[in-house]
C-alpha positions in Angstrom: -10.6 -11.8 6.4 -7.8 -10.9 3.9 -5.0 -10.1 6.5 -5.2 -11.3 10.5 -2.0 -10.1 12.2 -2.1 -11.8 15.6 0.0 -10.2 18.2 3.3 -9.6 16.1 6.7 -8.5 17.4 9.5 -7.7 15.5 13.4 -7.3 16.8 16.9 -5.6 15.2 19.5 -6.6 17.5 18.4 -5.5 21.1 15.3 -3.0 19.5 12.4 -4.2 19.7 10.5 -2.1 16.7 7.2 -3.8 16.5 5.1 -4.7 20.2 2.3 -7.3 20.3 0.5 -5.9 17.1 -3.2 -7.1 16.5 -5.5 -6.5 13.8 -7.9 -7.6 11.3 -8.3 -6.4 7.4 -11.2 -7.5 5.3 -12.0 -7.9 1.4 -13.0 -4.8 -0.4 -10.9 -2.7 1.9 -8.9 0.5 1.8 -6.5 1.3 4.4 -4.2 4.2 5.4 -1.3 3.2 8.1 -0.3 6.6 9.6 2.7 7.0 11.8 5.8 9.2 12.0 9.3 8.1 10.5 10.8 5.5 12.6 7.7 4.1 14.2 7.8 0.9 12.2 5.4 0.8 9.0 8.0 0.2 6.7 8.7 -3.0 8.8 5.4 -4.2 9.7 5.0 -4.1 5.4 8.2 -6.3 5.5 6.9 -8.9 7.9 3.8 -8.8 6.0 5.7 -10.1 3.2 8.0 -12.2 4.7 10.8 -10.1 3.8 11.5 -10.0 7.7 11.4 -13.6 8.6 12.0 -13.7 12.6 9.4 -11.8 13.8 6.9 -13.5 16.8 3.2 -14.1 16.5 1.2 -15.1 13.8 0.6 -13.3 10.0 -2.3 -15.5 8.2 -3.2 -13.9 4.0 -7.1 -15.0 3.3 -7.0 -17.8 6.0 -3.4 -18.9 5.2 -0.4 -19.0 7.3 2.4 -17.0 5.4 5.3 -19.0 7.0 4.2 -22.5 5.5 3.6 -20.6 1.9 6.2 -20.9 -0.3 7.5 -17.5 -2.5 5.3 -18.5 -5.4 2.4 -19.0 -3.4 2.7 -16.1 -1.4 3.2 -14.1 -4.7 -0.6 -15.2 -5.7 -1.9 -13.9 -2.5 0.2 -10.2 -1.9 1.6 -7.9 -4.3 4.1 -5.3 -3.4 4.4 -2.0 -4.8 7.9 0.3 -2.8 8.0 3.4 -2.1 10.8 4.1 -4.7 11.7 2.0 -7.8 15.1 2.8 -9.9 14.8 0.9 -13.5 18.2 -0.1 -14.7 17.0 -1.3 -17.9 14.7 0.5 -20.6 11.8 -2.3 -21.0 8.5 -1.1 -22.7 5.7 -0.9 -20.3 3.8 -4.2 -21.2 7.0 -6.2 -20.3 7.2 -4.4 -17.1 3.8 -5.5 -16.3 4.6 -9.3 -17.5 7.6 -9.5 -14.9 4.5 -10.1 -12.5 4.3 -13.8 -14.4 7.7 -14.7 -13.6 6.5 -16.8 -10.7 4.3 -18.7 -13.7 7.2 -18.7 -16.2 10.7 -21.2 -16.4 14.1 -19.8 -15.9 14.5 -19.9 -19.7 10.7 -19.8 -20.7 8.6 -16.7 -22.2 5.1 -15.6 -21.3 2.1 -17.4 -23.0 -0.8 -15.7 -24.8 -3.0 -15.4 -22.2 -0.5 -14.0 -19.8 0.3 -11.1 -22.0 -3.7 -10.5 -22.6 -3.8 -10.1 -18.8 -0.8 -7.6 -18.5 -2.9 -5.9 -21.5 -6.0 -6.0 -19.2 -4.7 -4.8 -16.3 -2.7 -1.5 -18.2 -6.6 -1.0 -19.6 -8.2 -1.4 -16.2 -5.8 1.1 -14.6 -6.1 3.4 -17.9 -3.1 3.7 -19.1 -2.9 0.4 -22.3 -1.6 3.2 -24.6 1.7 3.4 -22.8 2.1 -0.1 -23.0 4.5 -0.5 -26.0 6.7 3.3 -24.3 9.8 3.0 -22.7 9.2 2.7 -18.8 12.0 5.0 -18.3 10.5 8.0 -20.4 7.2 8.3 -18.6 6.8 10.2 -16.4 6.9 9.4 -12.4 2.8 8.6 -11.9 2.8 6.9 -15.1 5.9 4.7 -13.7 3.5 4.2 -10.3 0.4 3.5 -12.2 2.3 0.9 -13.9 3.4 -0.9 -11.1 -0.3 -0.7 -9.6 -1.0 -2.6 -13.2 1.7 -4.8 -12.5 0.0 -5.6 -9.2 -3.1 -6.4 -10.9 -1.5 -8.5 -13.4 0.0 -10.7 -10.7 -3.7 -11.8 -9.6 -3.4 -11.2 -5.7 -6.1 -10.4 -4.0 -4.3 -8.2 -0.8 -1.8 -5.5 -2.6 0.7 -3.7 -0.3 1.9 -0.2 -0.7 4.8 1.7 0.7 3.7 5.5 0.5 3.0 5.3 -2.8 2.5 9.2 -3.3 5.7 10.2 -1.6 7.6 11.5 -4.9 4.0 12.5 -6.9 2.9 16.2 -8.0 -0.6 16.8 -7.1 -2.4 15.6 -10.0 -0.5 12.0 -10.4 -1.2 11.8 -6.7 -4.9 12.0 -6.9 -4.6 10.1 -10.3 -2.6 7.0 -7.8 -5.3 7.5 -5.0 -8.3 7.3 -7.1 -7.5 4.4 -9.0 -6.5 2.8 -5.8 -9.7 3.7 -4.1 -11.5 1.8 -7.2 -9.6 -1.4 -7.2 -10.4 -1.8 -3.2 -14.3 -0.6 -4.3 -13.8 -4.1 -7.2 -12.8 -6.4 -4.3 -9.3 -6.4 -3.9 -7.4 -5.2 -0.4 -5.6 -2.8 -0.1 -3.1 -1.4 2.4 -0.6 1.6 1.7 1.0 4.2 4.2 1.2 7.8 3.9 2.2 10.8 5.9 -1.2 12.7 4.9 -4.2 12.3 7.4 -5.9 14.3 4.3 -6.0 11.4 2.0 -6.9 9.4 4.7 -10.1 11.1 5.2 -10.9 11.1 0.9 -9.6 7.9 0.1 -9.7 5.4 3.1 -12.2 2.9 4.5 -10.2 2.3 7.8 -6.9 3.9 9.1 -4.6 1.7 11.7 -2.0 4.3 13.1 1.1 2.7 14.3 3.0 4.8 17.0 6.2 3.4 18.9 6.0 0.3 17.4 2.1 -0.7 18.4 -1.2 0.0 17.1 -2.1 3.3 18.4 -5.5 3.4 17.2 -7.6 1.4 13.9 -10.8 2.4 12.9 -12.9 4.6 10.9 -10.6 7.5 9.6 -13.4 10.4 11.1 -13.1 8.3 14.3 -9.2 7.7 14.5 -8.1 11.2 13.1 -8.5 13.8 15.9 -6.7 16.6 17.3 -5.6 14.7 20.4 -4.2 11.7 18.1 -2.4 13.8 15.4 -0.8 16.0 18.3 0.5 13.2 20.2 1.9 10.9 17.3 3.1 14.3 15.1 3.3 16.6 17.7 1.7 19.4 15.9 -1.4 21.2 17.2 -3.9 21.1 14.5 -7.8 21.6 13.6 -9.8 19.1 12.3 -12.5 20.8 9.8 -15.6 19.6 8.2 -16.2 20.1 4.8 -18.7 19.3 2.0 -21.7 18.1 4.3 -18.5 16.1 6.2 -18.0 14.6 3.5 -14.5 15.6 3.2 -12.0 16.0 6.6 -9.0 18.3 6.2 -6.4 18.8 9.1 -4.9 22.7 9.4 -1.8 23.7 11.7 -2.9 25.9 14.1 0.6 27.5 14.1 -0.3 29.1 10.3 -4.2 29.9 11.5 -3.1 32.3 14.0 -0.5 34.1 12.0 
């Protein structure tokens, strides 16, 4: 298994945010948490990391225990890609990507060879090698996303973590993101990211886990989890599920609009 959360609870002050959480994510894995604001995914990523330290219950990262890891270790197991990201300063693309070596690089040293070749590979295995010598601040906002998927690769994890990765995207950069994330889980690598969309759930994911007042609600197949029942009860909007393509495609429409 890449990720084995073993009942997991997680406390700010007197709230408890995450409840006795339990679930299993293999290799070669795409999944969607789904879950209103405020339910705790953004936290659940944190503990993941070990960004949130005191939380109870047990996080193990391909059969390792993430609290006896150090930072540099745990770095060759996870990546992280936010939700937002604000440059401050106006690095080409390829040294963007190379900050995922600074785990493997002194205080004072530079990047050898073969660590730039694989930030080169990785910008060509997500498409994008002829931005690699542009400013990162004059792409545009899925170029700047793509990148930090590269970065990701670059790093050499195996389990990459996303924080609704598609949140600030037009339509085309967001099926650009999904895509090429869909294709790195389909080469090996796991992957987990968030998003407020059941819809890309259905196209994209192998499994969705829905979190819902800080406990897993439901994990599972996303034509098994998604339902009416579930996405009235967590978003508290009365929808249809429709079929489409021979089922091979799931889209959920607001009964409020159907009817007008």
């Amino acid at each position: 298994m890449s990720i084995d959360v073993e009942h997991l609870s997680f406390s700010c002050g007197r709230r408890e945010v995450l409840h006795d959480l339990t679930f299993s994510i293999p290799d070669n894995t795409l999944v969607n948490v789904l879950g209103p604001n405020g339910v705790g995914k953004s936290t659940l990523f944190r503990c993941i990391l070990c960004l949130n330290r005191n939380w109870e219950g047990g996080i193990t990262v391909n059969g390792k225990d993430l609290r006896a890891l150090s930072i540099r270790d745990r770095a060759s197991e996870i990546a992280y890609i936010p939700q937002s990201h604000a440059p401050v300063y106006n690095y080409e693309v390829l040294d963007v990507v190379l900050m995922s070596a600074g785990g493997r690089v002194g205080l004072f040293g530079t990047p050898k060879r073969g660590q730039v070749d694989q930030a080169w590979n990785a910008l060509e295995r997500i498409g994008i090698a002829h931005l690699g010598h542009r400013p990162y601040t004059q792409i545009s906002g899925g170029e700047q996303q793509l990148v930090l998927i590269a970065r990701a690769i670059a790093q050499n994890a195996r389990t990459i973590i996303m924080d609704e990765p598609t949140s600030a995207l037009d339509y085309g950069n967001t099926v650009r993101v999904l895509s090429c994330v869909r294709q790195l889980a389909r080469e090996g690598l796991s992957i987990v990211q968030s998003t407020h969309q059941p819809d890309q759930a259905f196209l994209y994911a192998d499994q969705t886990l829905v979190i819902h007042e800080g406990r897993v609600f439901a994990h599972g197949d996303p034509k098994d989890v998604i339902t009416r029942e579930l996405v009235s009860t967590i978003y508290g909007v009365d929808v249809e599920v429709n079929s489409l393509y021979g089922d091979k495609v799931r889209v959920c429409v607001p009964v409020r609009e159907i009817r007008r």
